[in-house]
Every structure is written in structure tokens, then in C-alpha cells.
Biopython code that builds the backbone (N, CA, C, O; Angstrom):
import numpy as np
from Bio.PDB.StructureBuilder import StructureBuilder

atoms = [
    (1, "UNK", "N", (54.001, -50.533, -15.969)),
    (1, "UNK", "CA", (53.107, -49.624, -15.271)),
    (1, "UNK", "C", (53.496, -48.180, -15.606)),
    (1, "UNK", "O", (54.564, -47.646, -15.306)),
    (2, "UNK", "N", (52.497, -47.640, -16.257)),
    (2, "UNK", "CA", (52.633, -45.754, -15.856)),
    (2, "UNK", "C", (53.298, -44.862, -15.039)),
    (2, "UNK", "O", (53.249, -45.272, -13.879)),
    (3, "UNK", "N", (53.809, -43.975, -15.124)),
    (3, "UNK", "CA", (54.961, -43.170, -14.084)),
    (3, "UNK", "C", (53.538, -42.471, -13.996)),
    (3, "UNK", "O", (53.926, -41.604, -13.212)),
    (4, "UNK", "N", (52.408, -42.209, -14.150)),
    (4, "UNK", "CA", (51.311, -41.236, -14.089)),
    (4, "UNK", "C", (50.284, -41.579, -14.535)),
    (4, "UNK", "O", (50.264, -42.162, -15.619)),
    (5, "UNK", "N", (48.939, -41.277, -13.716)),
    (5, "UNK", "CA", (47.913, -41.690, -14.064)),
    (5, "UNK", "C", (47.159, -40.150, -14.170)),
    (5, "UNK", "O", (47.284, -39.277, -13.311)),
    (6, "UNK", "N", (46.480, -40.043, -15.222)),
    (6, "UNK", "CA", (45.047, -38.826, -15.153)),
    (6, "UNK", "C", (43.754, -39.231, -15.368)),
    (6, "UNK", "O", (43.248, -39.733, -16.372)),
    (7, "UNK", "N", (43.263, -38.939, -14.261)),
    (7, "UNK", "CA", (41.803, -38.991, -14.383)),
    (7, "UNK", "C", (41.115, -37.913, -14.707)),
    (7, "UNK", "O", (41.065, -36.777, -14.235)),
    (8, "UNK", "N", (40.383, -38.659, -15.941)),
    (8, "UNK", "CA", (39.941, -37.694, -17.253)),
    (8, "UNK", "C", (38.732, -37.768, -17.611)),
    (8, "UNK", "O", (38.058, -38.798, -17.613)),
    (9, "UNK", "N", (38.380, -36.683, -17.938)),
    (9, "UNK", "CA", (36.833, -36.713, -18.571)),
    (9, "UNK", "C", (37.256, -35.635, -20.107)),
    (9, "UNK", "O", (37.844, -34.558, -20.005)),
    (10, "UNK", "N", (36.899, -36.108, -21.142)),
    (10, "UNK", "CA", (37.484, -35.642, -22.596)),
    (10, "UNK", "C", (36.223, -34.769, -22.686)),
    (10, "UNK", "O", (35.837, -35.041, -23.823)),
    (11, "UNK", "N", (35.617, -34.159, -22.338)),
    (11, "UNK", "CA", (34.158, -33.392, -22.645)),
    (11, "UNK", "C", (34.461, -31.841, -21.630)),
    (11, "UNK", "O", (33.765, -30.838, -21.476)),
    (12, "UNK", "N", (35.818, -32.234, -21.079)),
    (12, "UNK", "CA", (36.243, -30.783, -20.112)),
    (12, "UNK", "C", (37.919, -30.466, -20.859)),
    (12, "UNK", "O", (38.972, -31.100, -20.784)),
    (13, "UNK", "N", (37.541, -29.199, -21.568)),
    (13, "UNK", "CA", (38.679, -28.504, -21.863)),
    (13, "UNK", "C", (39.927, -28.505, -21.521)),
    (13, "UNK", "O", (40.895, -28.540, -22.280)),
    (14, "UNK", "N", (39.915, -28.437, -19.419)),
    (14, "UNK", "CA", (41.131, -28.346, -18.928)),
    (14, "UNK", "C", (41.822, -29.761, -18.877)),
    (14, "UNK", "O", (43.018, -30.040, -18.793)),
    (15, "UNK", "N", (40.563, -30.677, -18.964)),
    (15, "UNK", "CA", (41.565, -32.097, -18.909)),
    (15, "UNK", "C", (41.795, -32.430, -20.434)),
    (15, "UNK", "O", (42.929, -32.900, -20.530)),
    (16, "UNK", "N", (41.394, -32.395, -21.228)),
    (16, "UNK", "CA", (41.825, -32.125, -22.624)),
    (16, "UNK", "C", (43.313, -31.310, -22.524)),
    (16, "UNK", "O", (44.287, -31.849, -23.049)),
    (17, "UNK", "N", (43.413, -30.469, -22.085)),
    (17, "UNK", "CA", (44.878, -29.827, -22.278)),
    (17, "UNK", "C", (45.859, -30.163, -20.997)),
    (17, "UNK", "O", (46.965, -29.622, -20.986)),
    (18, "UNK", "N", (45.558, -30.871, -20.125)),
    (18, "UNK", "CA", (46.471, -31.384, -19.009)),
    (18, "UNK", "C", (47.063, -32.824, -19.835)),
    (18, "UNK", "O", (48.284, -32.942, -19.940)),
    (19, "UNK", "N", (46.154, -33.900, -20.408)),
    (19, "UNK", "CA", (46.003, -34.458, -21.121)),
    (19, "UNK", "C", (47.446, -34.202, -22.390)),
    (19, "UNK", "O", (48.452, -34.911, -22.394)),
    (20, "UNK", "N", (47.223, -33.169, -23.257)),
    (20, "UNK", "CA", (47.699, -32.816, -24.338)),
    (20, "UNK", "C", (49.410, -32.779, -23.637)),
    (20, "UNK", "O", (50.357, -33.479, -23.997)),
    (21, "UNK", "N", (49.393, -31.892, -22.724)),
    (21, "UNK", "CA", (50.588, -31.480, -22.205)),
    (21, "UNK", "C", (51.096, -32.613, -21.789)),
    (21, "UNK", "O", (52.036, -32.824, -22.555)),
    (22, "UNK", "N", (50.999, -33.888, -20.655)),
    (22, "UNK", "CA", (51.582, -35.460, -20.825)),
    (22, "UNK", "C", (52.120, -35.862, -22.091)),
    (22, "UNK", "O", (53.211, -36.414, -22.234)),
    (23, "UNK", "N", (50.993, -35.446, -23.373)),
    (23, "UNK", "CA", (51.716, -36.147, -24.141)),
    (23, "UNK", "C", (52.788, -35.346, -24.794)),
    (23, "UNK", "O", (53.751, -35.891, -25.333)),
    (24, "UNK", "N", (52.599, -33.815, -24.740)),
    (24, "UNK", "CA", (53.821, -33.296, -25.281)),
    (24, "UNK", "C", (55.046, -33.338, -24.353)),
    (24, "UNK", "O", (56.163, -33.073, -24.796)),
    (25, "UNK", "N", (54.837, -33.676, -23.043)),
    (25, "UNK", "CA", (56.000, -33.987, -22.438)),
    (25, "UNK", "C", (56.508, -35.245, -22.235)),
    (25, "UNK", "O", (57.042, -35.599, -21.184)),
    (26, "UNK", "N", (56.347, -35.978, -23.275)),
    (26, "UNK", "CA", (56.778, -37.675, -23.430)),
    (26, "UNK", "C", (56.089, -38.425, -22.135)),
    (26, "UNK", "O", (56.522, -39.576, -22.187)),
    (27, "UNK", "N", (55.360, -38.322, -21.187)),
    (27, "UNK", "CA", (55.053, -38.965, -20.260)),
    (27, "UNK", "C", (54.194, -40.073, -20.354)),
    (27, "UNK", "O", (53.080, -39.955, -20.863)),
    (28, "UNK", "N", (54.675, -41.305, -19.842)),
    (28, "UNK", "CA", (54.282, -42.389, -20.131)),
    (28, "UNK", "C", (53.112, -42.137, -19.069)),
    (28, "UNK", "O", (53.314, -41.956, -17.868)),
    (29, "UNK", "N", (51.600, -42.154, -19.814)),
    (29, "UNK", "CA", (50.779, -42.359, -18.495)),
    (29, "UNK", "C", (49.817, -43.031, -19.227)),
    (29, "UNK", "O", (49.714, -43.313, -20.421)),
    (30, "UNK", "N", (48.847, -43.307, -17.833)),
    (30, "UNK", "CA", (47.850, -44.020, -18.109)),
    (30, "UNK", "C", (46.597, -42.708, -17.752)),
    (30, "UNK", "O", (46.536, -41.924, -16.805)),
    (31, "UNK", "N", (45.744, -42.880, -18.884)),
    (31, "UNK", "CA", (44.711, -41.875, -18.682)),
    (31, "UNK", "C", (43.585, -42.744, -18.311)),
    (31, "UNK", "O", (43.395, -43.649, -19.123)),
    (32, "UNK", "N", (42.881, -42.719, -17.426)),
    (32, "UNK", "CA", (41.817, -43.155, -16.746)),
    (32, "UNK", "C", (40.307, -42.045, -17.179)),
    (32, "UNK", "O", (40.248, -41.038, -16.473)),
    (33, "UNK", "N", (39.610, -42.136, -17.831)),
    (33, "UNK", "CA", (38.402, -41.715, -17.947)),
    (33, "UNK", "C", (37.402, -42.202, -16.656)),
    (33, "UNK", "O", (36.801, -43.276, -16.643)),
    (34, "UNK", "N", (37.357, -41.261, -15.656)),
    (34, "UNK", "CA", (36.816, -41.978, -14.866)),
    (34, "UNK", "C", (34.911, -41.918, -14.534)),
    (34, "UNK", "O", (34.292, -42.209, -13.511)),
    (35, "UNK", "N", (34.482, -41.476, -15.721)),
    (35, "UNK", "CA", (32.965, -41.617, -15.870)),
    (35, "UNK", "C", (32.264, -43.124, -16.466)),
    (35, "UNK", "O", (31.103, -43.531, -16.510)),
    (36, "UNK", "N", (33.664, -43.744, -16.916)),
    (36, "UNK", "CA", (33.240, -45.174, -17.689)),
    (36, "UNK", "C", (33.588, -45.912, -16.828)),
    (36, "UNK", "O", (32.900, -46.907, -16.603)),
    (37, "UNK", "N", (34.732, -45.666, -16.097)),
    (37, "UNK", "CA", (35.256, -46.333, -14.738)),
    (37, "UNK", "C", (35.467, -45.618, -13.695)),
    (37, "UNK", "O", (36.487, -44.969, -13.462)),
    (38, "UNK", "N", (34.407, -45.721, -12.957)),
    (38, "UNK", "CA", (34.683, -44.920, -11.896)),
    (38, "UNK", "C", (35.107, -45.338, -10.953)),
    (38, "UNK", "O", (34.856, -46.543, -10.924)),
    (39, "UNK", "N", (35.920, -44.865, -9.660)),
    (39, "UNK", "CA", (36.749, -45.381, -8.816)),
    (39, "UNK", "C", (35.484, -45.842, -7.632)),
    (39, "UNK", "O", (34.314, -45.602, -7.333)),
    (40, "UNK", "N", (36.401, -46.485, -7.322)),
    (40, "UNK", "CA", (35.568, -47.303, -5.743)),
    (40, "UNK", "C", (36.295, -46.608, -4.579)),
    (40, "UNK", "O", (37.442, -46.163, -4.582)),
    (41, "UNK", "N", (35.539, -46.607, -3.743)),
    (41, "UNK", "CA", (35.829, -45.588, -2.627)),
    (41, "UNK", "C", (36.883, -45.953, -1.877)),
    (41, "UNK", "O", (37.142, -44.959, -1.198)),
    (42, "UNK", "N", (37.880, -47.090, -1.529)),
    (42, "UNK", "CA", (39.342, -47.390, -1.226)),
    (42, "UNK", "C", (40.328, -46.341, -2.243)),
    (42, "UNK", "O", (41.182, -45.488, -2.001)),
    (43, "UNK", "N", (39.642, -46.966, -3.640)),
    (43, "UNK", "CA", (40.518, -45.696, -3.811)),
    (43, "UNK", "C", (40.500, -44.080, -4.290)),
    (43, "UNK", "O", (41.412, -43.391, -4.746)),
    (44, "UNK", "N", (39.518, -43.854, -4.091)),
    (44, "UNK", "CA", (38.802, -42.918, -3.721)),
    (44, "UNK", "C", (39.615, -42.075, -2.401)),
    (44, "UNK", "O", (40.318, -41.067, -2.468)),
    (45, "UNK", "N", (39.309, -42.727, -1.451)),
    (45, "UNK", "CA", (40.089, -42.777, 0.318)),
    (45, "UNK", "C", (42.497, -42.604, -0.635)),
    (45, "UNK", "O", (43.502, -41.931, -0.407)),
    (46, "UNK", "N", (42.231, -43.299, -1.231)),
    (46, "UNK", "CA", (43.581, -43.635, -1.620)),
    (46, "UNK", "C", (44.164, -42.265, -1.734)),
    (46, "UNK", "O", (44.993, -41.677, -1.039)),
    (47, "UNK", "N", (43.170, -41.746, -3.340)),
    (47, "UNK", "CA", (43.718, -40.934, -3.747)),
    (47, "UNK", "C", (43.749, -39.390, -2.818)),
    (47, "UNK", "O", (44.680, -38.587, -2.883)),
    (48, "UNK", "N", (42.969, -39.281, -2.285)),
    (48, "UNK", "CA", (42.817, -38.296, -1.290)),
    (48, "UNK", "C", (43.893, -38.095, -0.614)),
    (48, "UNK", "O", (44.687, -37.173, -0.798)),
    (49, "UNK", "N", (43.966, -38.985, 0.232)),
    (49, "UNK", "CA", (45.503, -39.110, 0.918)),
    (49, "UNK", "C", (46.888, -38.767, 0.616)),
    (49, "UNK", "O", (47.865, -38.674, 1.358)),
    (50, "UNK", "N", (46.717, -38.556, -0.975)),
    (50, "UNK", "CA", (47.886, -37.909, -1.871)),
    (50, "UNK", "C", (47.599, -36.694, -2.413)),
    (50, "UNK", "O", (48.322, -35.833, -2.913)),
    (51, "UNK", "N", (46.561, -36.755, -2.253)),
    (51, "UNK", "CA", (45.792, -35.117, -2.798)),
    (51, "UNK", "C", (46.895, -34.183, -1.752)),
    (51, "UNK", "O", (47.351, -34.321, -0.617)),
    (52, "UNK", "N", (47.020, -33.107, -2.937)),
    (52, "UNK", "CA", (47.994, -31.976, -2.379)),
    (52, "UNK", "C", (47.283, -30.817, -1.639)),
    (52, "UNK", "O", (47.706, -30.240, -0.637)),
    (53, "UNK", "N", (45.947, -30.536, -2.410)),
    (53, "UNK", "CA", (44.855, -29.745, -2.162)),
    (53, "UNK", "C", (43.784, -30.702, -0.849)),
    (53, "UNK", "O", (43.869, -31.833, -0.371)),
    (54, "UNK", "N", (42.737, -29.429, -0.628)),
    (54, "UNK", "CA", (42.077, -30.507, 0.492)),
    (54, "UNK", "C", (41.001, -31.172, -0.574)),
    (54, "UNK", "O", (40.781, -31.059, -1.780)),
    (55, "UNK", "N", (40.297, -32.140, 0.843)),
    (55, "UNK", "CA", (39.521, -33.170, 0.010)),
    (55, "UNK", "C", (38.315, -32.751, -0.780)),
    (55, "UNK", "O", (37.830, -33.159, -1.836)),
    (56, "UNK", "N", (37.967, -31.754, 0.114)),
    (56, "UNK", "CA", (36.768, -30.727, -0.490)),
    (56, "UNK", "C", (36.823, -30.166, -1.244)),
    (56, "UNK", "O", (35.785, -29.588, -1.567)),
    (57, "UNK", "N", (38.125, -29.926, -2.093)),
    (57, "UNK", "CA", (38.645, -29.160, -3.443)),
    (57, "UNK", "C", (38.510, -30.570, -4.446)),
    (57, "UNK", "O", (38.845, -30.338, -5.608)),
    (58, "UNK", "N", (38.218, -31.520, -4.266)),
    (58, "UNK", "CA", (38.096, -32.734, -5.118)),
    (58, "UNK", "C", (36.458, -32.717, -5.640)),
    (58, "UNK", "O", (36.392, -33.388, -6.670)),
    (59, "UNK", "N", (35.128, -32.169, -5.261)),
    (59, "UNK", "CA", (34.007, -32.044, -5.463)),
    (59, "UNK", "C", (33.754, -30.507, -5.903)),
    (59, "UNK", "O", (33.697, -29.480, -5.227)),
    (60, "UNK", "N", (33.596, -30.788, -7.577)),
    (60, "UNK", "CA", (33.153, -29.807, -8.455)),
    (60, "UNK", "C", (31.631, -29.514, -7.592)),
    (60, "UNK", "O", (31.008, -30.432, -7.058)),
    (61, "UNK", "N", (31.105, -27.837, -7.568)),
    (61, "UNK", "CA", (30.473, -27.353, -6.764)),
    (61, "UNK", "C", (29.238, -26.722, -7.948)),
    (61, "UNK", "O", (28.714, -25.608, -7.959)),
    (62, "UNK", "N", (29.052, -27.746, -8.775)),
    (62, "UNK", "CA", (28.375, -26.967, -10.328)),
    (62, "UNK", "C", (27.042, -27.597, -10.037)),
    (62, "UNK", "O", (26.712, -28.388, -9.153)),
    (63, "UNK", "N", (26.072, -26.797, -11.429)),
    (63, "UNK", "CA", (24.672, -27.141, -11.420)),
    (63, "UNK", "C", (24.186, -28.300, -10.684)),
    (63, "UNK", "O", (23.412, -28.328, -9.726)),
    (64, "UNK", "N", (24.922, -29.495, -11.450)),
    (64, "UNK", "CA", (24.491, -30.702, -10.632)),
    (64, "UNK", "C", (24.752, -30.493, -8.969)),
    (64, "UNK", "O", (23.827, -30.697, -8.183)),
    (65, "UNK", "N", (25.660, -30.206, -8.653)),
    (65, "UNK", "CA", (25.793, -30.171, -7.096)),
    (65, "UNK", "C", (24.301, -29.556, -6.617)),
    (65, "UNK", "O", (23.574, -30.100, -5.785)),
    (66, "UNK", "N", (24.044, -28.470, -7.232)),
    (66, "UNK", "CA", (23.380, -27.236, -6.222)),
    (66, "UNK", "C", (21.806, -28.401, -6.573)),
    (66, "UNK", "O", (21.066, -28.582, -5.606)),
    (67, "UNK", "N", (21.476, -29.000, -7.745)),
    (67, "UNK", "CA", (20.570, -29.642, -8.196)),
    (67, "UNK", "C", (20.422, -30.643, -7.015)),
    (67, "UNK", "O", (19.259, -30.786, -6.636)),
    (68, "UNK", "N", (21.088, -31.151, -6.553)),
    (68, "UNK", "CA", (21.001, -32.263, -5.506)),
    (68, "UNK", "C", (20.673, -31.991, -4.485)),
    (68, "UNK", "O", (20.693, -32.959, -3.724)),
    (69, "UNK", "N", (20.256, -30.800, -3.915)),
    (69, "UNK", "CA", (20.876, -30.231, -2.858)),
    (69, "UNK", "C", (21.048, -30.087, -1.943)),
    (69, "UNK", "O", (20.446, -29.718, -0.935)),
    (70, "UNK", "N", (22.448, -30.549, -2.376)),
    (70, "UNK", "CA", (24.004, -30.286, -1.036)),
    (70, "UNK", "C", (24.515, -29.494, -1.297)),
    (70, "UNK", "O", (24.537, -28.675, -2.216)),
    (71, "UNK", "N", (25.281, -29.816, 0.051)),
    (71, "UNK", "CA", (26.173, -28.363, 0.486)),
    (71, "UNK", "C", (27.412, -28.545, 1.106)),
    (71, "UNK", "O", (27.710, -29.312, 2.022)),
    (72, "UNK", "N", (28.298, -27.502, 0.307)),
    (72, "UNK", "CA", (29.766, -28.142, 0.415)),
    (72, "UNK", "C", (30.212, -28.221, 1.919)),
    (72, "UNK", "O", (31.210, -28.840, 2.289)),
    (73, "UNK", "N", (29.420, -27.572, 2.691)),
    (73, "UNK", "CA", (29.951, -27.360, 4.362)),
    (73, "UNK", "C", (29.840, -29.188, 4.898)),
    (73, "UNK", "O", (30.511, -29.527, 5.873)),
    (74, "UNK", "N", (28.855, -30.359, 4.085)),
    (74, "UNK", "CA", (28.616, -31.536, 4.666)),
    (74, "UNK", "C", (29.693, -32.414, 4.109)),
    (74, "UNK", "O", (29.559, -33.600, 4.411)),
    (75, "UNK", "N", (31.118, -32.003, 3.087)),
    (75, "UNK", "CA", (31.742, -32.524, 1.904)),
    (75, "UNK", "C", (32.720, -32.098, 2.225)),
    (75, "UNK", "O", (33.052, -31.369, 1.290)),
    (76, "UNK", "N", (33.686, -32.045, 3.200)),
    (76, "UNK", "CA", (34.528, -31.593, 3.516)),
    (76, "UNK", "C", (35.958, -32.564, 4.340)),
    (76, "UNK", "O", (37.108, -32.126, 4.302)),
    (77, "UNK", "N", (35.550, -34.066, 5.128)),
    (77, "UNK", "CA", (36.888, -35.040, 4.977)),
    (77, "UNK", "C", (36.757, -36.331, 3.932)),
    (77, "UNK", "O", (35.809, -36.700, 3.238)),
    (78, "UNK", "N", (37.907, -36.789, 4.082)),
    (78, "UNK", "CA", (37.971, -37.890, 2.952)),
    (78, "UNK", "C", (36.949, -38.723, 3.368)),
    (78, "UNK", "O", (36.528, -39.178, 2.304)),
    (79, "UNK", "N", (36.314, -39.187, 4.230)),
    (79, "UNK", "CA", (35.217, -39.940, 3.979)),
    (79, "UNK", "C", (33.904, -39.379, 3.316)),
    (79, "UNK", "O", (33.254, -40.091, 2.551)),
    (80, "UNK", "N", (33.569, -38.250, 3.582)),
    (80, "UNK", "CA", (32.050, -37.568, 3.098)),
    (80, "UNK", "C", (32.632, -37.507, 1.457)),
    (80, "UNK", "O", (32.041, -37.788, 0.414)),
    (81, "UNK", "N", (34.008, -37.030, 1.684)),
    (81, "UNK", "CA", (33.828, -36.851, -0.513)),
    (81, "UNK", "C", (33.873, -38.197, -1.126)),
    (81, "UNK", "O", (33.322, -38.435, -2.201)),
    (82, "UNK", "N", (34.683, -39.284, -0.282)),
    (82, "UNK", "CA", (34.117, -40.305, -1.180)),
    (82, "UNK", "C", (33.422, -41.067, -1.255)),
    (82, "UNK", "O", (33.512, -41.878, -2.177)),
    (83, "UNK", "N", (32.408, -41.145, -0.307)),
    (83, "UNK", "CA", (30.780, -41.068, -0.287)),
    (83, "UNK", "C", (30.306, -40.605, -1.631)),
    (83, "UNK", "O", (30.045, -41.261, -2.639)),
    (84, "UNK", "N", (30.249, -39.142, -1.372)),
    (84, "UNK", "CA", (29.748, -38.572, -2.639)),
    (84, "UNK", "C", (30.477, -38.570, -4.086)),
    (84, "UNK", "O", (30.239, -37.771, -4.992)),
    (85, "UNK", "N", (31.318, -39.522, -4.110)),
    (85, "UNK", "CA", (31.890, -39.421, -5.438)),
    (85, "UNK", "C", (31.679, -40.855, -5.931)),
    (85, "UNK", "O", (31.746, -41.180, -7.117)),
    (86, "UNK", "N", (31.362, -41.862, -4.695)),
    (86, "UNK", "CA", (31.035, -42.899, -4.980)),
    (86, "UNK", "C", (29.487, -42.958, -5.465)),
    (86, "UNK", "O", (28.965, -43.789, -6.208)),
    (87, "UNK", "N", (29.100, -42.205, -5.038)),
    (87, "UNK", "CA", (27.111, -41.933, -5.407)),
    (87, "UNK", "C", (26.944, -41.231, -6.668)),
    (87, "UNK", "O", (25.988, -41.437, -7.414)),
    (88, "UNK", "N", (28.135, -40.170, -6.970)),
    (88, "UNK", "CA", (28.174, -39.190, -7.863)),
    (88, "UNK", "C", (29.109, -38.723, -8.523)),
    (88, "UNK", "O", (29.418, -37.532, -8.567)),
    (89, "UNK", "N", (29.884, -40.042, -9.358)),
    (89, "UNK", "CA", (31.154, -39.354, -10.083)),
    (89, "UNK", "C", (31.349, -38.384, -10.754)),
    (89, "UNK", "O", (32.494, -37.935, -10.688)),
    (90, "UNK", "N", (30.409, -37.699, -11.615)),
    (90, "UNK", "CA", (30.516, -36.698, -12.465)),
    (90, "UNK", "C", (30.613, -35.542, -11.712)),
    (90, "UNK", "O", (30.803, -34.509, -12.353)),
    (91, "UNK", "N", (30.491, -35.427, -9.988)),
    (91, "UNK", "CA", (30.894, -34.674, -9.276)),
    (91, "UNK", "C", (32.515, -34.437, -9.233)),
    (91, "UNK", "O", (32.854, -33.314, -8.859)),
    (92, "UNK", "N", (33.376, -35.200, -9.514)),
    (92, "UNK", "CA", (34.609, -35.355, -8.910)),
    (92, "UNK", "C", (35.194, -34.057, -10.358)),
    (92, "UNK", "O", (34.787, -33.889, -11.508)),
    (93, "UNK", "N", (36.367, -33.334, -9.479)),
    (93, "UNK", "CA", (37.088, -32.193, -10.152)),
    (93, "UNK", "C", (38.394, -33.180, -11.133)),
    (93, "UNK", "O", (39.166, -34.104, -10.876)),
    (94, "UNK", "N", (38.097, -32.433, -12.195)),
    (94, "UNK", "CA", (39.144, -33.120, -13.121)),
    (94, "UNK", "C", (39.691, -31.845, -14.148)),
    (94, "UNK", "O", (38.985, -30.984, -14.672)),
    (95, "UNK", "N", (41.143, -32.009, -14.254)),
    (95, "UNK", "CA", (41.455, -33.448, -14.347)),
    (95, "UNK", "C", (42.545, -33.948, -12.802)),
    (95, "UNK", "O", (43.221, -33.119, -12.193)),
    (96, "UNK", "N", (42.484, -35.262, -12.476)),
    (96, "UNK", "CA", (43.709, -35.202, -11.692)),
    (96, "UNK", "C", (44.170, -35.931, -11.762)),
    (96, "UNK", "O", (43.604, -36.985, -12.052)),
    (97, "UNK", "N", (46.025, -35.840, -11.458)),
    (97, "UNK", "CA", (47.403, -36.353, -11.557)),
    (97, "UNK", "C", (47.893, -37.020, -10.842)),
    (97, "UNK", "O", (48.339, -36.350, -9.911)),
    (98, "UNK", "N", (48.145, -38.374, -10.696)),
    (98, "UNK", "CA", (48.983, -39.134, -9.870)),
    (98, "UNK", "C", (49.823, -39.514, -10.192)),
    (98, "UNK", "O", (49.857, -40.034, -11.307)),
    (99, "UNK", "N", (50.958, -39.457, -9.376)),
    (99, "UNK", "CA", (52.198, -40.107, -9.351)),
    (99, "UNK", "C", (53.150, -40.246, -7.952)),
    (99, "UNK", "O", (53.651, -39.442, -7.166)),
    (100, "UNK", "N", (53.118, -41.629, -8.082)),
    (100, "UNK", "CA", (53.912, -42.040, -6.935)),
    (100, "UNK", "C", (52.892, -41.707, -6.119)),
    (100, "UNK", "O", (51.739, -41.971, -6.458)),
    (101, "UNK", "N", (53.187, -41.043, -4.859)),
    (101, "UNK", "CA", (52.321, -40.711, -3.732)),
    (101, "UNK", "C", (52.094, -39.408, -3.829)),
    (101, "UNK", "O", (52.097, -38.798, -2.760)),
    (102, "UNK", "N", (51.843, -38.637, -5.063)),
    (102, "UNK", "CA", (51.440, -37.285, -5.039)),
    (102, "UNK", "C", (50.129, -37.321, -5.897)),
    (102, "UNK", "O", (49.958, -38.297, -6.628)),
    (103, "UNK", "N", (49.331, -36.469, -5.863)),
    (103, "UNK", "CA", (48.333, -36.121, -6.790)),
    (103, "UNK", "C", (47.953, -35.148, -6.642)),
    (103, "UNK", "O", (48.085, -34.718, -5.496)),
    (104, "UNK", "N", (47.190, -34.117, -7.793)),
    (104, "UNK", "CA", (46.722, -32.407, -8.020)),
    (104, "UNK", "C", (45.912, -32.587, -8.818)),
    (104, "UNK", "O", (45.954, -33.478, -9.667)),
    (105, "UNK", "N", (44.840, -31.585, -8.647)),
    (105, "UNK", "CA", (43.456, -31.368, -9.310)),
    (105, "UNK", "C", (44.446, -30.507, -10.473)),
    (105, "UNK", "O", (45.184, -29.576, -10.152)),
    (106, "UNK", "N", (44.348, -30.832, -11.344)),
    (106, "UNK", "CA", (44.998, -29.673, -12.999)),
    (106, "UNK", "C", (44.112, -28.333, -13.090)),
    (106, "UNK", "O", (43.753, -27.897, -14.184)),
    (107, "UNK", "N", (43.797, -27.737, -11.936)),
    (107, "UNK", "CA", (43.108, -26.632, -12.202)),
    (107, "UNK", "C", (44.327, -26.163, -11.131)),
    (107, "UNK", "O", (44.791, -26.871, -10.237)),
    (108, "UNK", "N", (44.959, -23.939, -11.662)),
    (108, "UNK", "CA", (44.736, -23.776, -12.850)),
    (108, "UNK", "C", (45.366, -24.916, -13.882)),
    (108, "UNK", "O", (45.838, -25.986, -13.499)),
    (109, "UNK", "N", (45.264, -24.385, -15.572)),
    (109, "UNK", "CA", (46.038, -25.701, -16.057)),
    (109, "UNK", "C", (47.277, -25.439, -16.140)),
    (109, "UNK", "O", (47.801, -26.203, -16.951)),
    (110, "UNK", "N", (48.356, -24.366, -15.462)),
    (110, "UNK", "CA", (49.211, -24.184, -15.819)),
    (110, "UNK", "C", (49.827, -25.296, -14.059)),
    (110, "UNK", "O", (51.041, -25.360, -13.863)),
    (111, "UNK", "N", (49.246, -25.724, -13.449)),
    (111, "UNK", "CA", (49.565, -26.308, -12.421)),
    (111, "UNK", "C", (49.919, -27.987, -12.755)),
    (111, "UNK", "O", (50.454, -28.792, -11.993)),
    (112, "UNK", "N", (49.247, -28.291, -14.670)),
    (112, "UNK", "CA", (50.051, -29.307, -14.437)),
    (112, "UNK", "C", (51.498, -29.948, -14.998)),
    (112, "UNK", "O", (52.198, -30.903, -14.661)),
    (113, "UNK", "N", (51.573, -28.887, -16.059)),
    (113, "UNK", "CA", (52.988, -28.868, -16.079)),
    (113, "UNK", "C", (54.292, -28.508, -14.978)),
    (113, "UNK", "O", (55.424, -28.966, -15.135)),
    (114, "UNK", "N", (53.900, -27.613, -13.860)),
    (114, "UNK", "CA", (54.747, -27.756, -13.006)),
    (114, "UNK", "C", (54.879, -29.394, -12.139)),
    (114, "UNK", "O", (55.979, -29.890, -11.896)),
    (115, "UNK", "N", (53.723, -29.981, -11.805)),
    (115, "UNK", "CA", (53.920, -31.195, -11.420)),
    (115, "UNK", "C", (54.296, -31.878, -12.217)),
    (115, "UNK", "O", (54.587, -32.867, -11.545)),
    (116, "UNK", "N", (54.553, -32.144, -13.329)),
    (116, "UNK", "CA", (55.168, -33.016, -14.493)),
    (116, "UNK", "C", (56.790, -32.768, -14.071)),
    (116, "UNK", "O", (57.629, -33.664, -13.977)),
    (117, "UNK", "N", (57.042, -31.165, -13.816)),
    (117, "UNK", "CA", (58.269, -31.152, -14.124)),
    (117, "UNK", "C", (59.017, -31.270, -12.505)),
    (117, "UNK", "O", (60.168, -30.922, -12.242)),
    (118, "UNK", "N", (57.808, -31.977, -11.343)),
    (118, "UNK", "CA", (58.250, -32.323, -9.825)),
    (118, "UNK", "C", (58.488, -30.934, -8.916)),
    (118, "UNK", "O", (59.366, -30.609, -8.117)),
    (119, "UNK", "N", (57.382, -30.325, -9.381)),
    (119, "UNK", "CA", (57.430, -28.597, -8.067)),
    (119, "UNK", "C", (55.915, -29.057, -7.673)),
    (119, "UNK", "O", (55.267, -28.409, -6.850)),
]
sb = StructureBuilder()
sb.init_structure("model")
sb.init_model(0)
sb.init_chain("A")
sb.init_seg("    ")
for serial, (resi, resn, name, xyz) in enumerate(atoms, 1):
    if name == "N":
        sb.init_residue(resn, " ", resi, " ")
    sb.init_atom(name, np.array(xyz, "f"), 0.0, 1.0, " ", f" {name:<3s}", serial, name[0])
structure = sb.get_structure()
């Protein structure tokens, strides 16, 4: 098993280089693309719970959002985001880092080399 999992979308820059940086720091992980597999809302609920940031920092707030339209004031505990991430993965902020019982959205990207290196 992986000391780290990232959930990745390769079509976003910052997870491209959160990405890059795992591998330049030897880290055995598992990269999860999660638009081909998207999570089910247990763990969805899971990952939240380790989220360092709040849950509402997990729902990218872009075109598509405003296109739908919602509003981040209704997206705000772990059940409403993973509702909406279960309806709408390409909503979910990436890239993000798990390990053990921690996880971080890699925005900025200099935030994920400090969690690599356990700050």
C-alpha cells in the first residue's frame, strides 16, 4: 500500500506539479485520477474528516459552479460537499494529499512539499 495517495486530474497544472514533486521526492504513492474514478461519498465523508482546510475549501467555485447555479453559502459541511461532489466531481479542488489521517488541497503548490516533508 502507498504511504500517499493524490487525487489528480493531469489537465490542471498545479496537480501536474504536486504530482511531479512526489515523484522527485521518492514518494511511494498512489495517484488516483479522480474524474475516471470518482469517489463515493463514504469516502468522500472520509476524506473530509482529514481535510486540514474546511470542507467548503474542497469545491472549486469556477464557471461550472456559477453555471449550475449554486452557491457556495449552501456547500459548506461535509455532508452538502459530498453531495455535490458526488453529483459533480469535476467540482472537487485538486490536487489533494493523503496520508495516514491527514489530507491538503495542493493549492498554494508550494503547500505540498511542506506536507511531504510532515509540517
Amino acid at each position: 500500500m502507498a504511504e500517499l495517495t493524490v487525487l489528480h486530474n493531469p489537465r490542471c497544472s498545479t496537480s501536474r506539479h504536486a504530482v511531479d514533486v512526489v515523484t522527485e521526492a521518492g514518494v511511494d504513492a498512489e495517484v488516483v485520477q479522480y474524474l475516471r474514478t470518482p469517489l463515493e461519498r463514504t469516502q468522500l465523508l472520509d476524506l473530509i474528516a482529514k481535510l486540514e482546510d474546511p470542507p467548503a475549501a474542497l469545491v472549486r467555485k469556477d464557471a461550472f459552479f456559477t453555471e449550475q447555479g449554486l452557491s457556495a453559502t449552501d456547500y459548506t459541511t461535509p455532508e452538502q460537499v459530498a453531495d455535490l461532489l458526488v453529483a459533480h466531481p469535476r467540482l472537487m479542488q485538486r490536487p489533494v494529499l493523503v496520508r495516514g489521517d491527514r489530507a491538503i488541497i495542493g493549492r498554494p503548490k508550494d503547500r505540498v512539499a511542506a506536507f511531504l516533508a510532515g509540517h
